[in-house]
Z-matrix of the N, CA and C atoms (Angstrom, degrees):
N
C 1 1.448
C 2 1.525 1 108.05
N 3 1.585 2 101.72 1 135.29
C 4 1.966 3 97.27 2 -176.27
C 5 1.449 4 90.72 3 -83.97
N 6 1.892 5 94.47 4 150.96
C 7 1.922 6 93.16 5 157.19
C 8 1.074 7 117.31 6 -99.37
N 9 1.385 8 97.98 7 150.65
C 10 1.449 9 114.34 8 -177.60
C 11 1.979 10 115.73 9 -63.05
N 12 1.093 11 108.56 10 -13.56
C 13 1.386 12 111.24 11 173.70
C 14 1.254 13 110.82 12 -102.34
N 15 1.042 14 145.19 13 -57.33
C 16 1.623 15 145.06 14 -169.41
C 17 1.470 16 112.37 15 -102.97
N 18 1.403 17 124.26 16 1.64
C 19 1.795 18 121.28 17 -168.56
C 20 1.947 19 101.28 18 56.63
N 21 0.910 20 114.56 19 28.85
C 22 1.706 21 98.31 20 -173.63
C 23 1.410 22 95.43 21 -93.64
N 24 1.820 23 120.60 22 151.82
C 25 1.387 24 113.50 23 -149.56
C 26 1.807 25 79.77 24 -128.16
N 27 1.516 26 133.13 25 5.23
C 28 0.975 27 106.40 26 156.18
C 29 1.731 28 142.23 27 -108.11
N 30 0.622 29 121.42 28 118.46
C 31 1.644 30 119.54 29 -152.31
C 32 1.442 31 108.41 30 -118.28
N 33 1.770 32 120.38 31 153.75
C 34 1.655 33 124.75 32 148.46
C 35 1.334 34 119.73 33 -97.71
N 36 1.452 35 120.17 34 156.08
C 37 1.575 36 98.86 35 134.67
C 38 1.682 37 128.32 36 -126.82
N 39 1.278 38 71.65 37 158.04
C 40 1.619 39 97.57 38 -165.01
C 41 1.487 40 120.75 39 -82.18
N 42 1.554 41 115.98 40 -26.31
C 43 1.528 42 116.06 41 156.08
C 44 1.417 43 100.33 42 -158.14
N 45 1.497 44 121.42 43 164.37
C 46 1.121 45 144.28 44 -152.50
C 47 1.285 46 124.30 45 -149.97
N 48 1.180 47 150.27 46 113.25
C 49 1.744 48 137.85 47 -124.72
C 50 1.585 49 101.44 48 173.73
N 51 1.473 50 99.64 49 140.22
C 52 1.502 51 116.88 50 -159.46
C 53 2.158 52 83.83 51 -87.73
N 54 1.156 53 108.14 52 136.28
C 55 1.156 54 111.20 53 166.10
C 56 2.035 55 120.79 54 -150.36
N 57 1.164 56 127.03 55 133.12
C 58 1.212 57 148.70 56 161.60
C 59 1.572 58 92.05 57 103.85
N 60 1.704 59 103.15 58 68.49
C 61 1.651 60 117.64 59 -174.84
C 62 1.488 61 113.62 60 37.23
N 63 1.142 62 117.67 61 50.49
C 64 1.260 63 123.63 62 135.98
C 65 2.167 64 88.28 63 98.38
N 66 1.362 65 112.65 64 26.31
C 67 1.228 66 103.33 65 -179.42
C 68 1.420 67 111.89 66 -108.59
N 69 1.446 68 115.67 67 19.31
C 70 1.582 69 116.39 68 -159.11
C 71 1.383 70 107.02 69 -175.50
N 72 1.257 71 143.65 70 144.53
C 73 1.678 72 138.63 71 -177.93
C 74 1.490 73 91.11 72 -121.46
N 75 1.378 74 114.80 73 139.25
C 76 1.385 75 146.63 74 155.75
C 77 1.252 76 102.12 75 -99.14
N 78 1.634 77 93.36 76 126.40
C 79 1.473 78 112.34 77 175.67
C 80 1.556 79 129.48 78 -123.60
N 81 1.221 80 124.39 79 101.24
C 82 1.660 81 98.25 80 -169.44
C 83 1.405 82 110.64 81 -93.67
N 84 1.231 83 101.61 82 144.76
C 85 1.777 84 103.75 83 176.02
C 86 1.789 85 103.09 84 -120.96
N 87 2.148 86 74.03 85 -172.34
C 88 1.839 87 70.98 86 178.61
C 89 1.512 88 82.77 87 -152.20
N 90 1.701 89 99.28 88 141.31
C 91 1.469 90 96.31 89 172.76
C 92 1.471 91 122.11 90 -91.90
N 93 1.549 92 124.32 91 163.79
C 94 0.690 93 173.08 92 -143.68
C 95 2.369 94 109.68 93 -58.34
N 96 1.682 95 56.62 94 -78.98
C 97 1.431 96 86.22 95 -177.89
C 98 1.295 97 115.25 96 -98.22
N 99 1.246 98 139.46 97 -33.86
C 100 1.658 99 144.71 98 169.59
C 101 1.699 100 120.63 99 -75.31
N 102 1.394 101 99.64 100 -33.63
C 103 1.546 102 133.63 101 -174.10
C 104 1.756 103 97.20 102 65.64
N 105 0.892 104 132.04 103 24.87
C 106 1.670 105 126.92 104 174.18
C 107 1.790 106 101.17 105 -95.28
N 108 1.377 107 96.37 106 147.80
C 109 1.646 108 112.50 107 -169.41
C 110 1.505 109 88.78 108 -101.92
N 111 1.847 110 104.48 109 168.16
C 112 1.013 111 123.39 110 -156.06
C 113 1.579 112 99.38 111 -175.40
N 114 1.094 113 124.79 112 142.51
C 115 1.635 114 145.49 113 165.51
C 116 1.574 115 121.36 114 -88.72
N 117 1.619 116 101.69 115 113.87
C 118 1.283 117 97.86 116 161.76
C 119 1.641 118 119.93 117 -112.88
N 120 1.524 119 117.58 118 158.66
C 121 1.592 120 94.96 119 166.69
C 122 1.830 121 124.34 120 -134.12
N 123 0.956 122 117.35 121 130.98
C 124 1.546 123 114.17 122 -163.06
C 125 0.914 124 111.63 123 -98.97
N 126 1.946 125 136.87 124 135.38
C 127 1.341 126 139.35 125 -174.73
C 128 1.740 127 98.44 126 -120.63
N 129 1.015 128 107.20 127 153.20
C 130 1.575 129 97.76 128 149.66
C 131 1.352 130 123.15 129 -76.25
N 132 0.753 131 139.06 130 149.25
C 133 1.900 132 166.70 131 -138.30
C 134 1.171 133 88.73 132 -109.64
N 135 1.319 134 134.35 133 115.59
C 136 1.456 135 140.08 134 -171.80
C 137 1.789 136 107.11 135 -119.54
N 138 1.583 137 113.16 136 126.40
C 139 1.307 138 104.56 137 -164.82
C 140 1.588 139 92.67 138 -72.18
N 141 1.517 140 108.89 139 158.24
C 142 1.409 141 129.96 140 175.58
C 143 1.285 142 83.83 141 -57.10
N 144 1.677 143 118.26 142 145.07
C 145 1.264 144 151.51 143 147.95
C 146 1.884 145 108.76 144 -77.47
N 147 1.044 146 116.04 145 130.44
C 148 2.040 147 114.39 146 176.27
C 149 1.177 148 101.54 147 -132.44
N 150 1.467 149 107.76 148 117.21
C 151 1.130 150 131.94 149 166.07
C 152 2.034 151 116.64 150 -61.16
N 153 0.952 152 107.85 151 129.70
C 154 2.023 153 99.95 152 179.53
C 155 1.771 154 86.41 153 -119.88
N 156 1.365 155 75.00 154 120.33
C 157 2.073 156 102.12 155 173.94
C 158 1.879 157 96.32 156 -87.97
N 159 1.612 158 86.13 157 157.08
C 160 1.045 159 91.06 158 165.89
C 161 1.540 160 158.70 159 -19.49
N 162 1.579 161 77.48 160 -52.22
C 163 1.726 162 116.80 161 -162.47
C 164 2.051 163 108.06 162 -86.51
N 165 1.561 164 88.78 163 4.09
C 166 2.046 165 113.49 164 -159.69
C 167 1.563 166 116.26 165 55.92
N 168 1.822 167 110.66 166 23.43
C 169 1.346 168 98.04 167 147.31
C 170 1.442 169 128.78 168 -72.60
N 171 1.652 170 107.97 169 166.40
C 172 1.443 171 105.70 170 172.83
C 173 1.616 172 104.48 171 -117.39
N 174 1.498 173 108.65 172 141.06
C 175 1.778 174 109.11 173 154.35
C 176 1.458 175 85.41 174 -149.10
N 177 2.182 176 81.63 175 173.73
C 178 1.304 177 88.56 176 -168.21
C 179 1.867 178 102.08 177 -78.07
N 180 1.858 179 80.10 178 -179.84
C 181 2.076 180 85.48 179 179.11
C 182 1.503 181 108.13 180 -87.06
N 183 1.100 182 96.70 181 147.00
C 184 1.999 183 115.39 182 -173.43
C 185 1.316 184 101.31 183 -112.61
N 186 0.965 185 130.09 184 97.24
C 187 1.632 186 119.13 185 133.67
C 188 1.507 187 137.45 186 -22.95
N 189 1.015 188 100.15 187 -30.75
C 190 2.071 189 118.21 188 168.93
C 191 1.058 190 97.12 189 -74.79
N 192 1.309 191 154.87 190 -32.59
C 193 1.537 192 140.98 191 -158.69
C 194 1.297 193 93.79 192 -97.76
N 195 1.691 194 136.53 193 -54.91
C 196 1.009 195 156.33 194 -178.03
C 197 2.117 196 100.63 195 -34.19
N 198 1.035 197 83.76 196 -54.95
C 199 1.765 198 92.73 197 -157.42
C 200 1.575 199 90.03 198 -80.74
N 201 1.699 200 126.62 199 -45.57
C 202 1.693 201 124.45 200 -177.02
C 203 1.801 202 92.67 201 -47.80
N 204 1.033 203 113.75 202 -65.73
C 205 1.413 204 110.63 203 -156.31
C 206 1.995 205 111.08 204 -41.59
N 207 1.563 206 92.20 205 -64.12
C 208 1.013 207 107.43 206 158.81
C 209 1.364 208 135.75 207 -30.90
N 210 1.623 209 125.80 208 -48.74
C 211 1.367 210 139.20 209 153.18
C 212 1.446 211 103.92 210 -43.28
N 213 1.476 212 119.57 211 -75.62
C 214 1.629 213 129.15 212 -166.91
C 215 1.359 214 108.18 213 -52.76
N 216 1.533 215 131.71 214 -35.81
C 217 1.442 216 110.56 215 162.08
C 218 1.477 217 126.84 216 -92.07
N 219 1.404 218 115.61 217 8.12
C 220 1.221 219 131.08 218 151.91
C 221 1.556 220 120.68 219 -82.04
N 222 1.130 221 133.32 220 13.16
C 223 1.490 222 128.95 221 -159.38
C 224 1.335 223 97.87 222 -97.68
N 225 2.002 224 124.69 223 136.64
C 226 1.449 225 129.55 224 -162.52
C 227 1.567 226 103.84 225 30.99
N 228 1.117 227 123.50 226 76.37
C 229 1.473 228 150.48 227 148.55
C 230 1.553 229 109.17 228 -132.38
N 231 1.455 230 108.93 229 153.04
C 232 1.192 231 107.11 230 -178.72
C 233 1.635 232 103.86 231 -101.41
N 234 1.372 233 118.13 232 70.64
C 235 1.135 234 125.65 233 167.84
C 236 1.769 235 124.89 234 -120.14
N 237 1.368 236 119.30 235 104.09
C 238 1.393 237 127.38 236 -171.73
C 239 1.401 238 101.17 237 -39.73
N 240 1.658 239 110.89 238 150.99
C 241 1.421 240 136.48 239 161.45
C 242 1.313 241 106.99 240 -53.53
N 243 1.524 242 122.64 241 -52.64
C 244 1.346 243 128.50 242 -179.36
C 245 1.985 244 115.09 243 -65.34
N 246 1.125 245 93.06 244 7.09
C 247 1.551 246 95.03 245 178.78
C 248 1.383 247 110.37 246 -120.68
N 249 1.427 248 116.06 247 -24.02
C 250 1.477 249 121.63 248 150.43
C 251 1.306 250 116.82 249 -32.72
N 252 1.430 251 93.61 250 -63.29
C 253 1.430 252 122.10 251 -152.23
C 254 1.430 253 104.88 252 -63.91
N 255 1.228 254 114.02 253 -59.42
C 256 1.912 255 123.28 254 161.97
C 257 1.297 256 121.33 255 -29.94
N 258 1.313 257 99.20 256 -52.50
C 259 1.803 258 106.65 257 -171.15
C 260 1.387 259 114.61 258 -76.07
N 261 1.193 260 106.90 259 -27.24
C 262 1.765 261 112.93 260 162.28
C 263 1.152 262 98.71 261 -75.07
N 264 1.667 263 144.49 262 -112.23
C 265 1.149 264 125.81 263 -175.19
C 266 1.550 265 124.16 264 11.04
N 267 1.154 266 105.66 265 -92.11
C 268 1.505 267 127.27 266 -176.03
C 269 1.767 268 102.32 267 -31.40
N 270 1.372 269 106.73 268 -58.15
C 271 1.899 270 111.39 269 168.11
C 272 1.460 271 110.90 270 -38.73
N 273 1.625 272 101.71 271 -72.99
C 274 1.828 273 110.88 272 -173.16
C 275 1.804 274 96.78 273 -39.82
N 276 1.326 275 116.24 274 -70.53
C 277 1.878 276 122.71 275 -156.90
C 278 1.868 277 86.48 276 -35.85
N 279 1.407 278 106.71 277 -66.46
C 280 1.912 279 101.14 278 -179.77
C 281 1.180 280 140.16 279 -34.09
N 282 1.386 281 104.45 280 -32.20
C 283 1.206 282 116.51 281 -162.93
C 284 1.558 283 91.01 282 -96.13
N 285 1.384 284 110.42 283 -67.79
C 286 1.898 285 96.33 284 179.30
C 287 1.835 286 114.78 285 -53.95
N 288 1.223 287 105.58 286 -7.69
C 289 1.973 288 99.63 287 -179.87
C 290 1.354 289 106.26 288 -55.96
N 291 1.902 290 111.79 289 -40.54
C 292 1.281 291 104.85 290 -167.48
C 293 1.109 292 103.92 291 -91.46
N 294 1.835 293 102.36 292 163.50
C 295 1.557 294 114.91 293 -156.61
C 296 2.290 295 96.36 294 -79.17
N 297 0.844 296 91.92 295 -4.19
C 298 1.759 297 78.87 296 178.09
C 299 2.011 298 124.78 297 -68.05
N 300 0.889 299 112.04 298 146.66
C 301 1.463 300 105.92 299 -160.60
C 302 1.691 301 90.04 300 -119.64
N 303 1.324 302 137.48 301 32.60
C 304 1.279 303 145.02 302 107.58
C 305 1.598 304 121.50 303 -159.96
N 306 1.881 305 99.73 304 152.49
C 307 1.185 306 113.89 305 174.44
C 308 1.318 307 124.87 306 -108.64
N 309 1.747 308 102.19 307 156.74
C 310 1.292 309 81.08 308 177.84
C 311 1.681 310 123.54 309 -108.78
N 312 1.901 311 112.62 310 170.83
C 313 1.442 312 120.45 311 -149.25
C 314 1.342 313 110.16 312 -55.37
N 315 2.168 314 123.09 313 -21.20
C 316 0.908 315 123.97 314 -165.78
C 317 1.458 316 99.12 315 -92.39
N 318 1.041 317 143.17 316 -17.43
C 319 1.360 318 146.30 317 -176.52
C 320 1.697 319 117.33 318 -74.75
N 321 1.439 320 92.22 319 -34.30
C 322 1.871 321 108.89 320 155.69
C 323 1.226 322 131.56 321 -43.11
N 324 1.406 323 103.98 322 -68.62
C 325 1.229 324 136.87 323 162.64
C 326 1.343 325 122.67 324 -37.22
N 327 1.243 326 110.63 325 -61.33
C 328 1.937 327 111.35 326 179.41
C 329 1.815 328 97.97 327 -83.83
N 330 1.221 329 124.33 328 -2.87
C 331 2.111 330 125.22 329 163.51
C 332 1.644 331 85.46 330 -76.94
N 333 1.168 332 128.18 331 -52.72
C 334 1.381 333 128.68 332 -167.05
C 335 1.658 334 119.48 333 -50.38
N 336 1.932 335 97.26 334 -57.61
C 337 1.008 336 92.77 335 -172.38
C 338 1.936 337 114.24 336 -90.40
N 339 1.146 338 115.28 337 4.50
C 340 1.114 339 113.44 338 156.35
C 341 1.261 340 128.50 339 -88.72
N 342 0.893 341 140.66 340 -17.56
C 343 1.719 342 148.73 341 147.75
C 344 1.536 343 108.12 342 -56.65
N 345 1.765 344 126.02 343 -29.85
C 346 1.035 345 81.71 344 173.41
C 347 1.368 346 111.36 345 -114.02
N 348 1.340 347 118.19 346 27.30
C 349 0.937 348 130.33 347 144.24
C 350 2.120 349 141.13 348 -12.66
N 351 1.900 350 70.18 349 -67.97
C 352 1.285 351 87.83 350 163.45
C 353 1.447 352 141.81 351 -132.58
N 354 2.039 353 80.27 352 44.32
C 355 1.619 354 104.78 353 177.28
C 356 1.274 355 106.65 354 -111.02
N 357 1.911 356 111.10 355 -27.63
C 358 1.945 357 93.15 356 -176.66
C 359 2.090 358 80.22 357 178.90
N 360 1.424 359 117.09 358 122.06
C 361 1.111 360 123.29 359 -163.63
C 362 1.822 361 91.55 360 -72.21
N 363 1.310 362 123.45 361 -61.20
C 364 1.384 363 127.08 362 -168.52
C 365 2.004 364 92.29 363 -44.47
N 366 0.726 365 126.58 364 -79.35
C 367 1.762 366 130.54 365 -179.06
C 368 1.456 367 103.41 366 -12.59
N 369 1.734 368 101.42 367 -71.66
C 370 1.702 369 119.36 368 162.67
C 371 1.702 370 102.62 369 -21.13
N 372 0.931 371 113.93 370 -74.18
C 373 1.539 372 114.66 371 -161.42
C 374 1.450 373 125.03 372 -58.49
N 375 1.485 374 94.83 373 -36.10
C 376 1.368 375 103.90 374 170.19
C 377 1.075 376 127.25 375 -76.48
N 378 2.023 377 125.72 376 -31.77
C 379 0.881 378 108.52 377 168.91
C 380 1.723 379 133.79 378 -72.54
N 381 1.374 380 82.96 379 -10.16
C 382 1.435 381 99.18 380 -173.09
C 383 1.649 382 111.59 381 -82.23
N 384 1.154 383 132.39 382 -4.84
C 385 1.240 384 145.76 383 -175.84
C 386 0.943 385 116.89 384 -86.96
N 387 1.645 386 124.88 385 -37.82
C 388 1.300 387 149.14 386 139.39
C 389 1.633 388 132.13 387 -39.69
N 390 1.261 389 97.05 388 -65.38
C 391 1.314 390 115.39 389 -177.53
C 392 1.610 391 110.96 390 -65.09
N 393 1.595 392 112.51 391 -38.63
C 394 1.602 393 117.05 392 -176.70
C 395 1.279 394 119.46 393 -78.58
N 396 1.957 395 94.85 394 -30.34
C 397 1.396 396 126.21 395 170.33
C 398 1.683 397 96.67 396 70.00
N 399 1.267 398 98.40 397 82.29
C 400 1.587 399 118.44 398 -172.22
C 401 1.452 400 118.42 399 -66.77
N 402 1.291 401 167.85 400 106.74
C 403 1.243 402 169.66 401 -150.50
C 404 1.100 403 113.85 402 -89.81
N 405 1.951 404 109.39 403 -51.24
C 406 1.572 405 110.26 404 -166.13
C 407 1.221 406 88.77 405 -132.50
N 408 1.991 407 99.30 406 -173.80
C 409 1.750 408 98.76 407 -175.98
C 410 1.543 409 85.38 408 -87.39
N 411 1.283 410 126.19 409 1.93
C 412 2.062 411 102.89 410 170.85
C 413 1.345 412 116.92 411 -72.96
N 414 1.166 413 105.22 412 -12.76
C 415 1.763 414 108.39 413 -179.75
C 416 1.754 415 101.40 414 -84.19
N 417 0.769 416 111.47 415 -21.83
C 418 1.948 417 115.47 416 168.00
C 419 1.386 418 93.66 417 -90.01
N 420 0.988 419 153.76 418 -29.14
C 421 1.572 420 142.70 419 -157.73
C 422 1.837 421 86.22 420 -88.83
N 423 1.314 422 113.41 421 -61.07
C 424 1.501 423 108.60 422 -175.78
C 425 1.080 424 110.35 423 -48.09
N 426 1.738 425 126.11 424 -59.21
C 427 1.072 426 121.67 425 -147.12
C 428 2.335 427 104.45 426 -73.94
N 429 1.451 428 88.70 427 -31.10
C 430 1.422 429 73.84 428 172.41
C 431 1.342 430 124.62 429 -64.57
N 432 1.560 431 113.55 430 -22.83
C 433 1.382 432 121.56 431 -165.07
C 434 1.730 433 94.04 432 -76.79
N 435 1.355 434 139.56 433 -36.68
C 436 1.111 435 139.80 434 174.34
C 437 1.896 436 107.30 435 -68.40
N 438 1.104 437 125.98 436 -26.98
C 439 0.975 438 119.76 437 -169.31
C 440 1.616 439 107.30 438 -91.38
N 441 1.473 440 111.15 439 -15.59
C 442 1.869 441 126.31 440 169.71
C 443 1.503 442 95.34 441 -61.27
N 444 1.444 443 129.21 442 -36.10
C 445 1.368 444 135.76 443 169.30
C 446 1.315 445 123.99 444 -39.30
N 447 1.653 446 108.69 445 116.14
C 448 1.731 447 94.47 446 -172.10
C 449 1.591 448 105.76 447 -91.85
N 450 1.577 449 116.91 448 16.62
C 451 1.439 450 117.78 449 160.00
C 452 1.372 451 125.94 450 -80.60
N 453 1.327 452 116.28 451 144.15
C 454 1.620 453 101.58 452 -158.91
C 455 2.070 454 97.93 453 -79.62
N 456 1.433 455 116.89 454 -177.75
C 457 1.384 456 105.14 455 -157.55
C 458 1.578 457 96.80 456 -80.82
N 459 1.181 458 112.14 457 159.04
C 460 1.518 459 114.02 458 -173.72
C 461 1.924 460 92.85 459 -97.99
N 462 1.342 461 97.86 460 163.41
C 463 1.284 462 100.18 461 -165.60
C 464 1.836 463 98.72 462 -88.74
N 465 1.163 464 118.00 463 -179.16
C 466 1.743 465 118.04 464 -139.57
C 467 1.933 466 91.80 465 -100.14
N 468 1.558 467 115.55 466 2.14
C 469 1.560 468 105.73 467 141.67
C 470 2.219 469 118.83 468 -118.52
N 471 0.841 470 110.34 469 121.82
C 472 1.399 471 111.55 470 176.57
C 473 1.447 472 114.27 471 -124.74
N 474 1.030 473 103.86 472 149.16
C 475 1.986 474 117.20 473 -165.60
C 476 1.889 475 81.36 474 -82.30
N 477 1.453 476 106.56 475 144.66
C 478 1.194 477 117.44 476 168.50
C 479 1.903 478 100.96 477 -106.28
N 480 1.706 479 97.46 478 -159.44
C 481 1.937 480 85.36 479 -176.36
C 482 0.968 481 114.51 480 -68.57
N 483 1.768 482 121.13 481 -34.61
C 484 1.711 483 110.84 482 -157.45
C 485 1.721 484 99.49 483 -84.34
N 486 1.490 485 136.82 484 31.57
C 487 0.809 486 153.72 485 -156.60
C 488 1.995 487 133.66 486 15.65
N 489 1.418 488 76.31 487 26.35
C 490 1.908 489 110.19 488 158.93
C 491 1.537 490 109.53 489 -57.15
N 492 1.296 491 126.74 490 149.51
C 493 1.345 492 136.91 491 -174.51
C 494 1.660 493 103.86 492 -107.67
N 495 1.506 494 111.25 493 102.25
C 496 1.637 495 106.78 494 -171.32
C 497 2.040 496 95.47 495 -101.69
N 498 1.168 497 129.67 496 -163.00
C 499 1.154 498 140.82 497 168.78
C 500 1.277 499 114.70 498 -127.90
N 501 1.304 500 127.31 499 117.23
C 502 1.825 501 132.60 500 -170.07
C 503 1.665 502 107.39 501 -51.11
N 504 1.518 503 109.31 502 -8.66
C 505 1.794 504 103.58 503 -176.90
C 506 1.458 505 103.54 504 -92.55
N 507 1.623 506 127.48 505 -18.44
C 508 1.089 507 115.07 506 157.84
C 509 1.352 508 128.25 507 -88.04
N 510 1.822 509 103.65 508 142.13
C 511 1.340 510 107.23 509 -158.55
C 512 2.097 511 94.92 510 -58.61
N 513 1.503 512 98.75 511 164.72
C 514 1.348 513 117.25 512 159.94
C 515 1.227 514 116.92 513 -36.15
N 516 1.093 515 128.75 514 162.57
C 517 1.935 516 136.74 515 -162.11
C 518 2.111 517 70.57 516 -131.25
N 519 1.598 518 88.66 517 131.76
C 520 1.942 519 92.37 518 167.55
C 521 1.583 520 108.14 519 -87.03
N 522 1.157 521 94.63 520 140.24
C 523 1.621 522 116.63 521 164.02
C 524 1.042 523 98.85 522 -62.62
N 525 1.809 524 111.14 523 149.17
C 526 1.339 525 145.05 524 153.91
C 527 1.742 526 110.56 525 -51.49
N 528 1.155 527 119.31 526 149.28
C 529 1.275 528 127.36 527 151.43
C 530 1.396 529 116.40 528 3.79
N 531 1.680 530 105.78 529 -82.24
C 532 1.451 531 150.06 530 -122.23
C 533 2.053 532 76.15 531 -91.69
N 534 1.633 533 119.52 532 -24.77
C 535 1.462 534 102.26 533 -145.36
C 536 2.284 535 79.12 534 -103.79
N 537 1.431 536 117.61 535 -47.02
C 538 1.024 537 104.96 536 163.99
C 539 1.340 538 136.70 537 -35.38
N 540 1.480 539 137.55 538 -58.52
C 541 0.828 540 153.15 539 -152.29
C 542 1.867 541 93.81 540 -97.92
N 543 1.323 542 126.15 541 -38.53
C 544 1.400 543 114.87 542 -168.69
C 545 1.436 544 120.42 543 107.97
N 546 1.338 545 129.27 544 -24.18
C 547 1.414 546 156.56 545 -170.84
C 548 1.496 547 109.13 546 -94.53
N 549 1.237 548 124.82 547 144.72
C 550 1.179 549 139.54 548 174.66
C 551 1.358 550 92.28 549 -104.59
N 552 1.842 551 106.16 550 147.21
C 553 1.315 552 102.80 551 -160.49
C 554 2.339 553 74.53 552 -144.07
């Protein structure tokens, strides 16, 4: 390690210490040739996370976009900065746990809108108004009526009964007779 005071490239250290809960080591040394100490700190090297947009571009993942969004459907809500701040965090740690080295933008989105789910329903709505990109006030009438739901939101493919894969933006397929009523006919 060079020092920062003299460029001298041979150095010790002198103590060594787990720091930012155990996600990083602080190290102090002392050089060599100057004998003046100095701090270094070591992280692990975290592979880039890639976000896949819509459109099948790639960039990398931001944490700033994560938490803006989050802010903007939090804005005049009584929801703390420090709870922003968590629920982003807490998202990113998930998302890098798994071994994939990119996700995609819609998979964000429903971590998003389920967190805030059960951080502040008005936020919920808004982001979701956005994100579903709502047309009419029936798309708020549904979505509140799903959000009266004490199931958390299902993600934007779900197996229906005949165990076909439908998408929650298309309306419902109507039941038969036999499925209204309860009766086999």
């Amino acid at each position: 390690m060079r020092c920062p005071y003299c460029g001298g490239l041979d150095d010790r250290v002198v103590d060594s210490r787990a720091a930012e809960g155990g996600q990083a080591i602080r190290r102090r040394r002392e050089c060599s040739k100057c004998a003046r100490r100095f701090s270094t700190r070591e992280v692990v090297e975290e592979i880039p996370l890639m976000v896949v947009k819509r459109n099948g571009s790639r960039e990398p993942f931001d944490l700033a976009k994560i938490v803006a969004g989050i802010e903007r459907s939090c804005k005049n809500r009584p929801v703390p900065t420090e709870d922003v701040q968590r629920v982003a965090r807490q998202m990113e740690a998930r998302l890098r746990n798994t071994a994939a080295k990119e996700v995609d933008s819609r998979a964000i989105g429903l971590r998003v809108l389920a967190a805030l789910r059960d951080l502040d329903e008005v936020a919920y709505l808004r982001f979701a108004s956005v994100y579903k990109d709502f047309q009419r006030i029936t798309d708020f009438q549904k979505e509140v009526g799903l959000l009266r739901k004490t199931s958390p939101p299902k993600s934007r493919r779900s197996a229906n009964r005949t165990g076909s894969v439908t998408s929650p933006a298309a309306p419902p397929r109507p039941a038969g007779p036999a499925a209204q009523t309860g009766r086999d006919s």
